[in-house]
Every structure is written in structure tokens, then in C-alpha cells.
DRENVEXKOL-818849 format. One line per 4 residues: number of its first residue (from 0); for each residue y, x, z of C-alpha. Coordinates in steps of 0.001 Angstrom, whole numbers, plus 524288, in hexadecimal, padded with zeros to 5 digits. Each point is the difference from the previous one (the first is absolute). Layout:
NUM = Y/X/Z  ...
//
This chain:
0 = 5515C/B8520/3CA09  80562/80595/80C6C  80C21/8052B/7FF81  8011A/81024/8006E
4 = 7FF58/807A9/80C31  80F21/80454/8053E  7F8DA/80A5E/80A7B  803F5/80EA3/7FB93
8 = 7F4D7/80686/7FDCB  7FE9F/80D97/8076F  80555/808EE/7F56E  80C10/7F725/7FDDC
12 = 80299/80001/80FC4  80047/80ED3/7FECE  8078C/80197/7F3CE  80A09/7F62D/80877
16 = 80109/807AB/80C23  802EE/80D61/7F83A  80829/7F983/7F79E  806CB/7FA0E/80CC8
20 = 800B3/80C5F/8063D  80536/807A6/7F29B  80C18/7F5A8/8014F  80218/8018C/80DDB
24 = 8020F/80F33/7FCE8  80D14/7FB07/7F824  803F7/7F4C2/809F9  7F8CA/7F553/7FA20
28 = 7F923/7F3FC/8046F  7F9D4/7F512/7FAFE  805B4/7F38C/80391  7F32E/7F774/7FC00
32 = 7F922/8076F/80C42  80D2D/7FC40/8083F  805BB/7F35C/7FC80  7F9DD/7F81C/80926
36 = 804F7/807E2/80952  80D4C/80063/7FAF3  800F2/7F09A/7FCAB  7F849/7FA29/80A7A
40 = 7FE33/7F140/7FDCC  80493/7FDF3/80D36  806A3/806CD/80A31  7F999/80A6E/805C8
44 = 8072E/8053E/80B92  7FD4F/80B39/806BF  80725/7F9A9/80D5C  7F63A/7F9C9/807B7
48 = 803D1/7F3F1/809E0  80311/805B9/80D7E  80606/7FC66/80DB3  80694/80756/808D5
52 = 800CB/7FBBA/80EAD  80EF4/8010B/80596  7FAD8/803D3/80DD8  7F65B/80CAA/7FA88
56 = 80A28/8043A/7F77A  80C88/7FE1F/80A6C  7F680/808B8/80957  8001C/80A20/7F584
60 = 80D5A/80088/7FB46  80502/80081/8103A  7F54B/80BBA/801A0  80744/80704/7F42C
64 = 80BC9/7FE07/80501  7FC60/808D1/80C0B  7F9CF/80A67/7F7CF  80D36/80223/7F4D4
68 = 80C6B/7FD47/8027C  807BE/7F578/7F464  80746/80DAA/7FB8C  7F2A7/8079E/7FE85
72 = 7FA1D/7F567/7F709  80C90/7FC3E/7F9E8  7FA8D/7F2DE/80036  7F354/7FC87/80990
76 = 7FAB3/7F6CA/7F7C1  7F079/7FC30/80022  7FB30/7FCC1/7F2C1  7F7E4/7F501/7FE51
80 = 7F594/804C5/7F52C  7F9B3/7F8A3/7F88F  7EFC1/8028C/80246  7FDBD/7FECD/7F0F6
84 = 80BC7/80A3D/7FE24  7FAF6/80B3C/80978  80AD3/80C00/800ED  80997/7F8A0/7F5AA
88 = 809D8/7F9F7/80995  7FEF3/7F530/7FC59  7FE15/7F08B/804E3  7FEC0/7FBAB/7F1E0
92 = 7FE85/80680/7F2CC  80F02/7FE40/7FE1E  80572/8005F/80E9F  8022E/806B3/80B1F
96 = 80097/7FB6A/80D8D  80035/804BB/80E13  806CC/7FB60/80EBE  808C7/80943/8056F
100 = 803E7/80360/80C97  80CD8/8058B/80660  7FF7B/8024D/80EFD  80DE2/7FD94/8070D
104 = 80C05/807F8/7FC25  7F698/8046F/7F463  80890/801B4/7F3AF  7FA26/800AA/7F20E
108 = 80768/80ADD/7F719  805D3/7F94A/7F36D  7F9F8/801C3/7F242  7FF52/7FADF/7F4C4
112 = 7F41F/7FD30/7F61C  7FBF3/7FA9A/7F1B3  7F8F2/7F736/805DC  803EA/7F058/805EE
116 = 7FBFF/7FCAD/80E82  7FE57/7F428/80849  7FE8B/7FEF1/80E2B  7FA35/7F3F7/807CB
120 = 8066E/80296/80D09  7F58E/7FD71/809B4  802EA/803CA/80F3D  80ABC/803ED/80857
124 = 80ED6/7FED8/800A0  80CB3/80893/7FBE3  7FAB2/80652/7F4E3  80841/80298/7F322
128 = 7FE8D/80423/7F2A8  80AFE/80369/7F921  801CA/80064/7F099  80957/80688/7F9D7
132 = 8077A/80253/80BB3  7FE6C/7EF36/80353  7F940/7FE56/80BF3  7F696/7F30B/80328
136 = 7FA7C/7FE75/80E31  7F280/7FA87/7FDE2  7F83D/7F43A/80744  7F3A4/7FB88/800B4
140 = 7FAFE/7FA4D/7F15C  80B3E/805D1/7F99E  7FF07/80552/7F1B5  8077A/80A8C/7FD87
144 = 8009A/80704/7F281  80435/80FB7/7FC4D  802FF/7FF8B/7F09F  7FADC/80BCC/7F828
148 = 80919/80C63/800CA  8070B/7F9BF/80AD0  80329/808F5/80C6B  7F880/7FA11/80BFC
152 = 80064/802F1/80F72  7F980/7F994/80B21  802EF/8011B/80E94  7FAC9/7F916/80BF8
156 = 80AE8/7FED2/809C6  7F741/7F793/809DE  7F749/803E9/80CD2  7F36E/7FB30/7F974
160 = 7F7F4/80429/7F103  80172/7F9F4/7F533  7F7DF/7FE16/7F65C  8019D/7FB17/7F266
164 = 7F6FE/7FDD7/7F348  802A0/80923/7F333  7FDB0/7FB89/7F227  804F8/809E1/7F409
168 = 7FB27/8008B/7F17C  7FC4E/80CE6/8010B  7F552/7FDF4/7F914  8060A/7F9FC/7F3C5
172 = 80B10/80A31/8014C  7F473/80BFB/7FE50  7FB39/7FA40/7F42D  80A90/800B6/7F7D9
176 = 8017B/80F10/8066F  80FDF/7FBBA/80494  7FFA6/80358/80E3B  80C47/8069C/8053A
180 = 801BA/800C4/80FAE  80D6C/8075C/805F6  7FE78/80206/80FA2  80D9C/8019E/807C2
184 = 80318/80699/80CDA  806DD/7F3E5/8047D  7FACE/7F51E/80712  809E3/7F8E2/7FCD1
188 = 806E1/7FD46/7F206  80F09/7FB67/8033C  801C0/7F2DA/80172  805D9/7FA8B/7F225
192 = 8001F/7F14D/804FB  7FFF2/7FA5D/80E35  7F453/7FA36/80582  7FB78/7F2BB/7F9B2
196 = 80930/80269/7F2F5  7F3F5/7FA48/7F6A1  7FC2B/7F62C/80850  80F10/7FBBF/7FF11
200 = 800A9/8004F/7F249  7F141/7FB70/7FD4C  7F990/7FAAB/809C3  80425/7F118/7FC3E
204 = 7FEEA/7F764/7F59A  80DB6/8055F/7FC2F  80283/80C66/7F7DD  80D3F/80852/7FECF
208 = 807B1/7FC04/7F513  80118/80E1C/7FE86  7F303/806D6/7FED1  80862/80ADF/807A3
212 = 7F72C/80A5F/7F8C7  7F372/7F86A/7FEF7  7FAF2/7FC51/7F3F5  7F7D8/7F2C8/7FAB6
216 = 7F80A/809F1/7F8EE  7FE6C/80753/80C44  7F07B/804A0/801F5  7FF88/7FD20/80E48
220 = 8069C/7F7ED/808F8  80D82/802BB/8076E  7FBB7/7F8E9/80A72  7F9A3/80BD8/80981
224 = 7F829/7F681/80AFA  7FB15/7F158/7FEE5  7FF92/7FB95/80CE1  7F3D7/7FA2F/803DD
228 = 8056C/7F624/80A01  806C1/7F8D5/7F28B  7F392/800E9/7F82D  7F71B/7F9E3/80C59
232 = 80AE4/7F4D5/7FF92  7FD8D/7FD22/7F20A  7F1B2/80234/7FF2F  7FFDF/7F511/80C50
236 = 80AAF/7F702/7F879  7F4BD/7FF68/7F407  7F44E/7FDE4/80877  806E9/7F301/80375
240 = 80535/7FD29/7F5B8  7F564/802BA/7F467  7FAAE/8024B/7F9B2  7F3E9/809E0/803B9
244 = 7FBC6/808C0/7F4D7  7EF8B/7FE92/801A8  80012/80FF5/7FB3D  80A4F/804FE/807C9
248 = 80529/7F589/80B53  80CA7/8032A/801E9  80569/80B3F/7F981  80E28/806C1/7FD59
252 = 801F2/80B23/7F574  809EB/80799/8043C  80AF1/801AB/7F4B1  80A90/8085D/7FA29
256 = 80C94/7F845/80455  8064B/803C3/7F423  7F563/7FBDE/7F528  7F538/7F6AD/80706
260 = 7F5F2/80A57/7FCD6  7F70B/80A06/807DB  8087A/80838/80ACC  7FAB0/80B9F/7FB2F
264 = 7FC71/8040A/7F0EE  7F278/8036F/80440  7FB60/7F890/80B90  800E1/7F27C/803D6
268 = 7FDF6/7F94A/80E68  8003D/7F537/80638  7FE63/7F6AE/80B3F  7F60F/7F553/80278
272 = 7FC4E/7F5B3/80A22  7F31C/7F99E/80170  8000C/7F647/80A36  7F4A3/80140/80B1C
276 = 7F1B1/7F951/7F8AB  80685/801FC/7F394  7F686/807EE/7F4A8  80605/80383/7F332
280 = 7F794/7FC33/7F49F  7F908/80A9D/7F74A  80AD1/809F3/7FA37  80044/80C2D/7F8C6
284 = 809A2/80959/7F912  80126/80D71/7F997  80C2A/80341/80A49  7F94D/80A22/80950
288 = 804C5/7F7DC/80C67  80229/8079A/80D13  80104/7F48D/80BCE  80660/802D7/80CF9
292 = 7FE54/7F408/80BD9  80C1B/7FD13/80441  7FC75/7F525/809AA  7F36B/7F938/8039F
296 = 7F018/801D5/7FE9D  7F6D4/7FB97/7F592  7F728/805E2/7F683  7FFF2/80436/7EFBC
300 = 7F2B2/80035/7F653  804CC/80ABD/7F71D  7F666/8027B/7F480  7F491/800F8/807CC
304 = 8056D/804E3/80DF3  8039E/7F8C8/80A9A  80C05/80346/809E0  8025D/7F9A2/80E06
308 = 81021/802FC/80101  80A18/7FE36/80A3F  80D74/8039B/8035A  80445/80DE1/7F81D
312 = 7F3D8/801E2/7F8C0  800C2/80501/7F1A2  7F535/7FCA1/7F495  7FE11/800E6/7F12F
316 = 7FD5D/7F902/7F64D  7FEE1/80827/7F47E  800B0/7FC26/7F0C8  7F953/7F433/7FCED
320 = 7F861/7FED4/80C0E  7FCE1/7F157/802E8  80699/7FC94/80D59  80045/7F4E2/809AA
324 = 80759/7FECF/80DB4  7FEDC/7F71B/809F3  80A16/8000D/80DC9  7FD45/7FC37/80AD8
328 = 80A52/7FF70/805F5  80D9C/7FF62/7F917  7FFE1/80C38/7F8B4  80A1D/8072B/7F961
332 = 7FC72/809B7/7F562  808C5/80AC2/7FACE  7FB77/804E3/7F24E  80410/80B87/7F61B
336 = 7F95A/8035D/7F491  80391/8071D/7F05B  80245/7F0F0/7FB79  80E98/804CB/7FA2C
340 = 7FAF2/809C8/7F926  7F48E/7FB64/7F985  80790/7F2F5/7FB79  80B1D/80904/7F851
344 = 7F546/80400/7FA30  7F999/7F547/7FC11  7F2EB/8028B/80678  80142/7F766/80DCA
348 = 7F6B2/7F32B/7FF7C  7F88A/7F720/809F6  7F589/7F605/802B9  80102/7F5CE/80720
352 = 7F37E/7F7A7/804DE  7FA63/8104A/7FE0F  7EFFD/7FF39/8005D  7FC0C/8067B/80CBA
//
């Protein structure tokens, strides 16, 4: 006896859709026509992978920088949008990123925001930001953080641009509805410490006895600028001495002096070396990852897409995406992604050995 037909008949699909549209009148809807939607048995993201060429965008960015002034656009920034996330501003579904330019003598007017920033400084020379009223010159490779709510500055004091990488939570920030911004006629907040104060006080393997105002239960790091030049010395100290993750090859989280964790509450980054013929093994998580080159040439397999990269290019990985890179030559790889936030939740997990 064959088991009873589950197809609707005709009368029962209308009775359905009037009785749908009847609920929709009081703000109704039914979740057995949306829950596979809502609990996907995967993840589903909207970010697709994507690769941005240093050279095309550099062009760009030094062809708006003769059209506005750094005053006119408060900051000239060039987003890099995601092609899955048309008009949304944004590289990922929870992050925001960009390169910014300031021409010489440019100075950016302080503000302040909700939202946490990083910056991957990537070419020129005498350029500052300054953090609540603490100034950090910034080189080549250097990491450089602005806390939420924290008053922030740049200037470019040299005869050449500068241009740096951006990386905020924006995105997370917007969907909990908490953004607050406060703009200031100053470009410059007073100086509260002298140059190099943090780096002083936390840029060793030695902390003040005295937190001097800084907390162990502080959300983001005191230390303002990780300076790339000590992170390439310990990423090269590793290669030699072992051993080689087969996922990752080298890599460095950068850390919260203060507790060992994440150096900001909602993103993570980090710093990673694969030696020149070297391919990473299958690997996947749910951390939206944005990647910027930092050194060297090679090539990624990112869930289905395939990226040549060299020296100052940018490219995604997005949630859950299987990826796979191969240098070659030495190649150094900065990366930031919503790691922190999604493992205080309790939602972060990987695959390693990830089917292609």
C-alpha cells in the first residue's frame, strides 16, 4: 500500500496563500516557509571571494587625490566592496575595508567613532596617527590599531603619499543599531603622552608593574602600533626553527599585551609566512578573512576562484570558503578578519584538510 500523497492539492494551496496573506496584514509569518532560510545547514554567505590588484587601485586612490582635497572628504578613503555585497560598503558581511590616501602636508581632522579600526600601513614615510592625543609614526608592514570611542588624527609630514589599508567593524557595529561618530575641528588632539609611550610600556615581553590606567580586562590593546620589522624577525626565527603549520605556514596572531587574547574585541589579525614553493593544505573557517600581501608573489584557490597576487594586493576569503595558497616566492601575508567576535560568542569554528 503506497504511502499517502504529501502534494497540497489546489484548493489547500489557495486556502494557504490567503491565509498567508491574512497574517501578513498583522505582521505575521510562517517560519515553516522560512526556516531553511533562517537556519541554513551551512554557511551561506552573501561575500563572494574577490581580489583587488594594488597597482589599479593605487592609480585610483592618487587620481582622487587630485580631484578632493583630505579636508573635503574628511577621509579619502576607496572602499573595497565586496561584488556579492553591491552598495553595502562592505568587504565582508561583517567588515569594512578600504586604502587611504593623504598627499604631503595633508592633515586628517580628528574624530571619534563607535566603531574599532585597523590600519596595515602600506607606502611612504613620515606619516602619523595619533590616539588620544599619542602619536605613532608608521612604517612599512606596521599594524596600527584606533580602539572604539577613541579620538584619532592622521598627518603626513613627508614629500611623498602615503597610503595605508583600513579595517573597522562597521558592519557588526550597525547591527546591533550602536553607532555614535563625533567630528572635531582639530587636526590634532593634544598630545597626552610623548611619542613611543606604549611601545615603552608594551612593546616587550615586560609589562608595567603598574597598569598606569590600563586594565587586564581592558577590550583592546594599549599597545597603539606593532611594528612589522619585529613581527618579520619572528615569523623568520619560526621558519627555521619549526615547526611549519601545513594550514597556515608560519603565522603570528597579534595579542592584547595585557590578557594574551585578540587586540581588538571584534576583529582579529595576523601575520603569516609561507616560504617560496610552499602550498598550505586544504583549510576552511567561518571567520570572514580579509588578506593583504605584505611581501612576495604567489597564488590562492578560494572556494572556487582563483587569484594570481603580488606585493600590496588585498583578497577575501569569506565564511567557510575552502582556501589554498601557494608562494612563490617568500611571501608574507597580513590577515584581519571578525575571528574575536564570533569566538566570545561561541560561534567561530574551522576545518582543517577542508574538501575543495
Amino acid at each position: 500500500m503506497s504511502a499517502p500523497s504529501r502534494t497540497p492539492s489546489p484548493e489547500q494551496l489557495h486556502a494557504r496563500k490567503a491565509f498567508y496573506e491574512q497574517i501578513g496584514r498583522q505582521n505575521l509569518a510562517p517560519l515553516w516557509e522560512r526556516v531553511k532560510g533562517l537556519v541554513p545547514r551551512a554557511p551561506q554567505p552573501a561575500a563572494q571571494p574577490a581580489h583587488w590588484k594594488y597597482p589599479e587601485v593605487r592609480a585610483s586612490l592618487l587620481q582622487a587625490g587630485a580631484l578632493l582635497s583630505a579636508e573635503e572628504a574628511e577621509r579619502r578613503v576607496l572602499i573595497l566592496e565586496n561584488p556579492g555585497l553591491p552598495g553595502k560598503s562592505q568587504i565582508t558581511g561583517s567588515l569594512f575595508s578600504g586604502l587611504q590616501l593623504l598627499m604631503p602636508g595633508e592633515k586628517a581632522h580628528a574624530h571619534r567613532h563607535t566603531a574599532s579600526a585597523l590600519r596595515l600601513f602600506l607606502e611612504g614615510s613620515s606619516a602619523y596617527t595619533a590616539v588620544n592625543g599619542e602619536r605613532t609614526v608608521m612604517a612599512r608592514g606596521d599594524f596600527v590599531i584606533t580602539p572604539g570611542w577613541t579620538w584619532h588624527d592622521h598627518g603626513n609630514e613627508g614629500a611623498e603619499p602615503v597610503i595605508w589599508l583600513d579595517g573597522l567593524d562597521v558592519p557588526i557595529v550597525n547591527l546591533f543599531d550602536t553607532s555614535f561618530a563625533e567630528g572635531s575641528e582639530e587636526t590634532r588632539i593634544p598630545a597626552s603622552r610623548p611619542e613611543g609611550d606604549c611601545e615603552a610600556r608594551y612593546g616587550g615581553a615586560l609589562l608595567p608593574d603598574a597598569a598606569d590606567g590600563a586594565s587586564a580586562s581592558s577590550l583592546s590593546s594599549p599597545l597603539l602600533n606593532y611594528r612589522y620589522v619585529r613581527a618579520r624577525e619572528s615569523l623568520a626565527a619560526m621558519q627555521r626553527n619549526g615547526p611549519i603549520d601545513p594550514c597556515h605556514g608560519v603565522k603570528l596572531r597579534y595579542a592584547n599585551p595585557l590578557t594574551g587574547g585578540p587586540a581588538m574585541p571584534t576583529m582579529s589579525a595576523a601575520m603569516q609566512l609561507l616560504a617560496a614553493g610552499f602550498q598550505t593544505t586544504p583549510y576552511r573557517s567561518t571567520a570572514g578573512t580579509v588578506f593583504v600581501v605584505v611581501e612576495g608573489r604567489g597564488r590562492s584557490a578560494i572556494g572556487g576562484a582563483n587569484f594570481e597576487w603580488a606585493e600590496g594586493d588585498v583578497f577575501v576569503a569569506p565564511s567557510w570558503a575552502p582556501q589554498r595558497h601557494r608562494a612563490e616566492t617568500d611571501a608574507v601575508l597580513f590577515s584581519f578578519s571578525d575571528r574575536a567576535a564570533q569566538e566570545k560568542l561561541g560561534i567561530w569554528r574551522e576545518e582543517r584538510g577542508a574538501r575543495e
